[in-house]
N, C-alpha and C positions, 0 to 999 in steps of 0.2 A: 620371407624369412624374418626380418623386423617384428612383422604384426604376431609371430608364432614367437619371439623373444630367439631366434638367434643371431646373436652379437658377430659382428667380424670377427674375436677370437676363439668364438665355437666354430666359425665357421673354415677361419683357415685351421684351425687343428681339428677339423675332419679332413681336408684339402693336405696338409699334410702327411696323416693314415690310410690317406686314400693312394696317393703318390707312393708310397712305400709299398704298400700292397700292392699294386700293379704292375711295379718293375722287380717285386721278387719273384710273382707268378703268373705276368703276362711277358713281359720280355726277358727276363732271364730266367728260362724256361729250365737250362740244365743245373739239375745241382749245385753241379761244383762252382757254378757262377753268382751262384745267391751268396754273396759275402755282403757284409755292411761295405765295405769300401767300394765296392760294385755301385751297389743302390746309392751310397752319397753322391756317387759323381753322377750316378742318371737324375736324381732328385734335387741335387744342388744341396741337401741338409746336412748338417754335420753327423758324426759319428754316433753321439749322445741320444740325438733325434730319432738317430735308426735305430740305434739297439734300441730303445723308449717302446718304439712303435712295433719293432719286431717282438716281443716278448710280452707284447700287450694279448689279449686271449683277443681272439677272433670272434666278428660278430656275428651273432645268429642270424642267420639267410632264411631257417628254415620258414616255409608258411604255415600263417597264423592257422592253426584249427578251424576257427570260424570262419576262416577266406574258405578252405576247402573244400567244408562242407556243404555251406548256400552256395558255392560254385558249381557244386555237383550237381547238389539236386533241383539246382533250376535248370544248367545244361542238360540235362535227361529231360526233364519236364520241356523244354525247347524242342528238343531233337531225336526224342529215343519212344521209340512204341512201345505200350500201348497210351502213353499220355500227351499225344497227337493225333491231329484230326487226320482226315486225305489229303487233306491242305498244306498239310503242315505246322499247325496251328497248335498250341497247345488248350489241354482239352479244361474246360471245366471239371473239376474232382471233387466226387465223394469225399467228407472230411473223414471218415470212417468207413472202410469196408465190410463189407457181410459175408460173413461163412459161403464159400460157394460161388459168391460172385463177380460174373465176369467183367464189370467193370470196376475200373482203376479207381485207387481210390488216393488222398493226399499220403495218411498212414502210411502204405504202398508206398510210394514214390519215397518218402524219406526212410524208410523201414531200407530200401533197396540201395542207400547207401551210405546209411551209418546206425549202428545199435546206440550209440553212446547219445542222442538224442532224443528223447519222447517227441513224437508227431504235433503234440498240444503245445511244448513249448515253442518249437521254432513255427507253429503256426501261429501263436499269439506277437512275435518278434514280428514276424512279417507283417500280420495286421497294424503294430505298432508303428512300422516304416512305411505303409501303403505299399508293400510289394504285392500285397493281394487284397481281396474282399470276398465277404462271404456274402453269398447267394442262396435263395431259397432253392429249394429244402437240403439245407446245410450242405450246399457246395463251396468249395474252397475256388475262386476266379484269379488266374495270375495277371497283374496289371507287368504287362511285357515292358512298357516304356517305364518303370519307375524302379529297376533296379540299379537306384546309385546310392553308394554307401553314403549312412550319415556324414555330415561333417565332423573332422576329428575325432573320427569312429576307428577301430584298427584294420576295417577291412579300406576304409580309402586312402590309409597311411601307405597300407601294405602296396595297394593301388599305384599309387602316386609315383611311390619308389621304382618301383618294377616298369611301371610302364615308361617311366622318364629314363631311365636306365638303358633298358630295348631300341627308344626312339635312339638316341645319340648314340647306341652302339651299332645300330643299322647306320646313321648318319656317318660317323666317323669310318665305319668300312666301305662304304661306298666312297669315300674322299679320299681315303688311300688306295684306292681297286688301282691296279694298273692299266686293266681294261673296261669290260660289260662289270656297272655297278652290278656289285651280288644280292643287292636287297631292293625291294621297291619302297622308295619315299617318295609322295608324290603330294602335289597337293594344288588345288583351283584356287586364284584368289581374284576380286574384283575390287579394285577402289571407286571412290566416287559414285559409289549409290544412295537414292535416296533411303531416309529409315523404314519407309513402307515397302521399298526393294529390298531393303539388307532383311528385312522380319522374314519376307516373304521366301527368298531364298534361304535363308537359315531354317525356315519352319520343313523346308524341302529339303538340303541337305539333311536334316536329320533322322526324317524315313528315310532317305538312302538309304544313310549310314546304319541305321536300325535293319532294312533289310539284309544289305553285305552282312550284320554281324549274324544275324538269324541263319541265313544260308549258309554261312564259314561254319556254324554251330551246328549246324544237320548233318555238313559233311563231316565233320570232324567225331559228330557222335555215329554213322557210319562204320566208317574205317578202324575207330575203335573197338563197336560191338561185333564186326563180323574178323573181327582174328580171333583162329580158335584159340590163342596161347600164346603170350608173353614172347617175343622173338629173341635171338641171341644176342643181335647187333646194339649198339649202346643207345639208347635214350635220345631222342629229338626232342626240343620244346621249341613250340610256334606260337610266337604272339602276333595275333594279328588287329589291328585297331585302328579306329577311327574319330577328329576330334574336328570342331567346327567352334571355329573364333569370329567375334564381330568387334568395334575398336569404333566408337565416333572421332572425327577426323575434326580438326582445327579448320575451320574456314579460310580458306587461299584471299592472300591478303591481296590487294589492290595489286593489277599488272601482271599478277605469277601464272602462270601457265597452271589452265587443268590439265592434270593427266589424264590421259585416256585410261578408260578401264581393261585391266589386261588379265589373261588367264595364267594361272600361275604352271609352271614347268618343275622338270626335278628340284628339290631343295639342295 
């Protein structure tokens, strides 16, 4: 937060509008109980504070345009036929296709889920970022492992928020479950490796985690393309993800016990 410039008083007066919003419409769910005097005593803020923040316009949640789009059409391009091999694989593309012909072309693939783009721009954007490269004779090649948003770009802003938000709200419900946690958090750690052991298992966790995410991404473009229609029941969103830290460690000073390296359990 520092290095991006927010101050302890940006941050507790979001921590403030964050505390107000939560207990008008996470715990005090029935109307009649959303009063300011409600919310001071769950929030501890005075009166002034609440009406302040109640009356403040609510912030846009919506996602950014540009998240939804590149989300799209590389998730198709991942998971959805014809722009997969037998493998699974996503296919080299035609940057243009031909009257008539049956294979897939990039055009295609962005054409199939959104008009509001020309194929030329968001294929020059991608070259720009290395999400892909062109290949003789003018095939578009998606580089799978390099879709991470620029740095303080608005798709990794968008990113950041959303996925820190998921983690801690699976975490937090799992800490209040009365029973079987209802989310899986989980997560392997080992201390005391060497750095040619922490590379080498970091270089491995990461195709793991590449694969889990490819696979969840097959399934999930599946279940989407095979319902014939839009069902009644209300809307599911499932985020599912994965994140791999390494940390060098202070050398144990004269006497201290090594610790054993241990695998890590629920968070």
């Amino acid at each position: 937060m520092l290095r991006n410039g927010i101050t302890f008083p940006v941050l507790t007066d979001a921590l403030r509008r964050l505390f107000v919003d939560v207990a008008a419409t996470d715990i005090l769910q029935q109307p009649a109980a959303q009063t300011d005097s409600r919310i001071c005593l769950l929030t501890g803020l005075n009166r002034k504070l609440v009406r302040h923040y109640r009356e403040m316009q609510a912030d846009d949640t919506a996602v950014p345009e540009v998240v939804t789009v590149a989300s799209e059409i590389i998730a198709r391009w991942l998971g959805s036929p014809p722009f997969v091999d037998d493998a699974g694989h996503p296919r080299p593309l035609q940057r243009l296709g031909k009257p008539g012909d049956a294979e897939p072309s990039f055009d295609a693939l962005v054409g199939s889920v959104t008009a509001d783009f020309r194929s030329r721009a968001v294929l020059d954007d991608w070259l720009s970022q290395g999400l892909v490269q062109m290949a003789p004779p003018d095939m578009v090649v998606l580089n799978v492992h390099a879709f991470v948003p620029r740095p303080g770009a608005e798709e990794q802003l968008f990113y950041f928020a959303r996925n820190l938000q998921d983690h801690i709200a699976a975490a937090a419900a799992n800490i209040s479950a009365s029973d079987n946690a209802p989310f899986l958090d989980r997560s392997v750690h080992y201390d005391e490796l060497t750095p040619a052991q922490a590379r080498e298992l970091e270089a491995f966790a990461r195709a793991a985690a590449m694969q889990a995410l490819l696979d969840v991404n097959r399934k999930a473009r599946e279940l989407v393309e095979a319902a014939s229609s839009p069902g009644g029941d209300t809307p599911v969103r499932v985020n599912f993800g994965t994140f791999v830290f390494t940390e060098s460690k202070s050398p144990a000073e004269p006497g201290e016990a090594r610790r054993i390296p241990a695998a890590g359990v629920p968070e």
